[in-house]
Legacy VTK file of the C-alpha trace (Angstrom):
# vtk DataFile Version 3.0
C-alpha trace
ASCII
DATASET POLYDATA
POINTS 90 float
123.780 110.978 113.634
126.151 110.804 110.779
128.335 107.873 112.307
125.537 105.562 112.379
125.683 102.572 110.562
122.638 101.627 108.331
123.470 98.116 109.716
122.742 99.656 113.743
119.509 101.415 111.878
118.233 98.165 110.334
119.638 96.024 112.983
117.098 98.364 115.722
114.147 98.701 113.027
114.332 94.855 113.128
113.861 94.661 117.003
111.298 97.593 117.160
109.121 95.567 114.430
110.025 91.910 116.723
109.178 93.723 119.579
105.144 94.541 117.751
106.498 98.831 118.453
106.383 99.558 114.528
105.191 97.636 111.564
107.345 96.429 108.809
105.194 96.693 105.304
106.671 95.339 101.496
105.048 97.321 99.438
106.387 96.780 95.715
109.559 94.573 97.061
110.624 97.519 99.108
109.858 97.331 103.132
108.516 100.559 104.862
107.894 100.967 108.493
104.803 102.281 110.026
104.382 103.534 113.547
100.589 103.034 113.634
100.500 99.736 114.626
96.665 99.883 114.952
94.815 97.519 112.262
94.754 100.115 108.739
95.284 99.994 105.593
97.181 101.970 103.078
97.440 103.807 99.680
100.078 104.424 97.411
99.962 107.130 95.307
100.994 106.127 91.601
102.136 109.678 90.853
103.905 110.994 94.135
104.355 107.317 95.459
103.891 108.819 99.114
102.114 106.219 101.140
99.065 106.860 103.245
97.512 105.204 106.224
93.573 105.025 105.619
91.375 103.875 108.777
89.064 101.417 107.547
86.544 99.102 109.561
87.378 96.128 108.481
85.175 94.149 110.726
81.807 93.096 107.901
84.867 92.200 104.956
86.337 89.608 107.334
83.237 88.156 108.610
82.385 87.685 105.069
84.999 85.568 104.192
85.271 83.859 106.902
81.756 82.693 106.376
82.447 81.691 102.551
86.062 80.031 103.191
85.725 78.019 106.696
88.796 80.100 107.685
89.656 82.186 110.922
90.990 85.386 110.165
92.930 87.585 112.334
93.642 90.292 110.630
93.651 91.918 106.822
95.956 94.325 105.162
94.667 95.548 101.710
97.201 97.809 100.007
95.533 100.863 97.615
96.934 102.286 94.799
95.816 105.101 92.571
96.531 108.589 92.507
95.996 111.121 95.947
93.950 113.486 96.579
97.307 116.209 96.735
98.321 115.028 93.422
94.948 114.859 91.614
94.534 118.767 92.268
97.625 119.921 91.453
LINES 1 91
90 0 1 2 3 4 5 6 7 8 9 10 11 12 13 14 15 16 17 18 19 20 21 22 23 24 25 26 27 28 29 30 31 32 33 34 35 36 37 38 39 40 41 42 43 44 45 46 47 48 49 50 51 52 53 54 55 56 57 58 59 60 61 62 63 64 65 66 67 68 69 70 71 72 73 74 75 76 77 78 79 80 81 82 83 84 85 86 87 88 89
Protein backbone atom coordinates (compact mmCIF):
# COMPACT_ATOMS: atom_id res chain seq x y z
CA UNK A 1 0.00 0.00 0.00
CA UNK A 2 2.23 2.71 -1.20
CA UNK A 3 -0.12 5.67 -0.02
CA UNK A 4 0.07 4.68 3.47
CA UNK A 5 1.37 6.90 5.85
CA UNK A 6 4.04 5.56 8.34
CA UNK A 7 2.03 7.79 10.77
CA UNK A 8 -1.49 5.34 9.93
CA UNK A 9 1.25 2.28 10.30
CA UNK A 10 2.55 3.43 13.70
CA UNK A 11 -0.62 5.05 14.68
CA UNK A 12 -2.39 1.04 14.19
CA UNK A 13 0.89 -0.81 15.57
CA UNK A 14 0.21 1.42 18.64
CA UNK A 15 -3.47 0.16 19.08
CA UNK A 16 -2.66 -3.53 18.11
CA UNK A 17 0.15 -3.46 21.00
CA UNK A 18 -2.77 -1.32 23.51
CA UNK A 19 -5.10 -3.72 22.51
CA UNK A 20 -2.36 -6.92 24.11
CA UNK A 21 -2.72 -8.36 19.80
CA UNK A 22 1.21 -7.85 19.26
CA UNK A 23 4.05 -6.99 21.51
CA UNK A 24 6.09 -3.91 21.28
CA UNK A 25 9.97 -4.87 22.27
CA UNK A 26 13.15 -1.98 22.54
CA UNK A 27 15.76 -3.84 21.81
CA UNK A 28 19.00 -1.52 21.49
CA UNK A 29 16.71 1.87 21.52
CA UNK A 30 14.93 0.58 18.50
CA UNK A 31 11.17 -0.95 19.10
CA UNK A 32 10.24 -4.23 17.20
CA UNK A 33 6.92 -5.87 17.22
CA UNK A 34 6.28 -9.45 17.89
CA UNK A 35 3.14 -11.37 17.10
CA UNK A 36 3.79 -14.14 19.66
CA UNK A 37 2.39 -12.66 22.43
CA UNK A 38 2.91 -15.88 24.48
CA UNK A 39 5.56 -15.38 27.47
CA UNK A 40 9.35 -15.95 25.35
CA UNK A 41 12.26 -14.65 25.14
CA UNK A 42 14.57 -13.58 22.43
CA UNK A 43 18.06 -13.51 20.76
CA UNK A 44 19.78 -11.17 18.76
CA UNK A 45 22.23 -12.20 16.58
CA UNK A 46 25.45 -9.88 16.82
CA UNK A 47 26.43 -10.73 13.24
CA UNK A 48 23.07 -10.87 11.16
CA UNK A 49 21.18 -8.84 13.95
CA UNK A 50 17.95 -10.97 12.98
CA UNK A 51 16.00 -11.48 16.14
CA UNK A 52 14.71 -14.80 17.34
CA UNK A 53 11.92 -15.89 19.59
CA UNK A 54 13.32 -18.78 21.96
CA UNK A 55 10.56 -20.71 24.16
CA UNK A 56 11.90 -20.89 27.49
CA UNK A 57 10.15 -22.15 30.83
CA UNK A 58 10.60 -19.58 32.81
CA UNK A 59 8.62 -20.83 35.69
CA UNK A 60 11.91 -22.21 38.46
CA UNK A 61 13.98 -18.53 37.46
CA UNK A 62 11.00 -16.55 38.77
CA UNK A 63 10.22 -18.55 41.73
CA UNK A 64 13.76 -18.07 42.59
CA UNK A 65 13.75 -14.60 42.85
CA UNK A 66 10.83 -14.14 44.12
CA UNK A 67 11.92 -16.17 47.06
CA UNK A 68 15.33 -14.10 47.49
CA UNK A 69 13.71 -10.47 46.82
CA UNK A 70 10.10 -10.53 48.68
CA UNK A 71 8.79 -9.48 45.23
CA UNK A 72 5.78 -10.76 43.03
CA UNK A 73 6.68 -11.25 39.64
CA UNK A 74 4.48 -11.46 36.73
CA UNK A 75 6.36 -11.94 34.09
CA UNK A 76 10.27 -11.85 32.73
CA UNK A 77 11.73 -10.91 29.44
CA UNK A 78 15.52 -11.72 29.15
CA UNK A 79 16.95 -10.50 25.85
CA UNK A 80 20.05 -12.89 24.26
CA UNK A 81 22.67 -11.84 22.29
CA UNK A 82 25.47 -13.70 20.59
CA UNK A 83 25.87 -15.02 17.31
CA UNK A 84 23.02 -17.71 15.53
CA UNK A 85 23.18 -20.80 14.74
CA UNK A 86 22.70 -19.65 10.60
CA UNK A 87 25.52 -17.35 10.99
CA UNK A 88 27.96 -19.49 13.03
CA UNK A 89 27.97 -22.12 10.04
CA UNK A 90 28.27 -20.08 7.34
Amino acid sequence: MPNISLGTVYRNLGQLVDNNIILALNIDGSTHYDAVISEHQHFQCNSCNQIIDIMLNTTKFISNIELETNHKIDGCQVHFNGICEKCINN
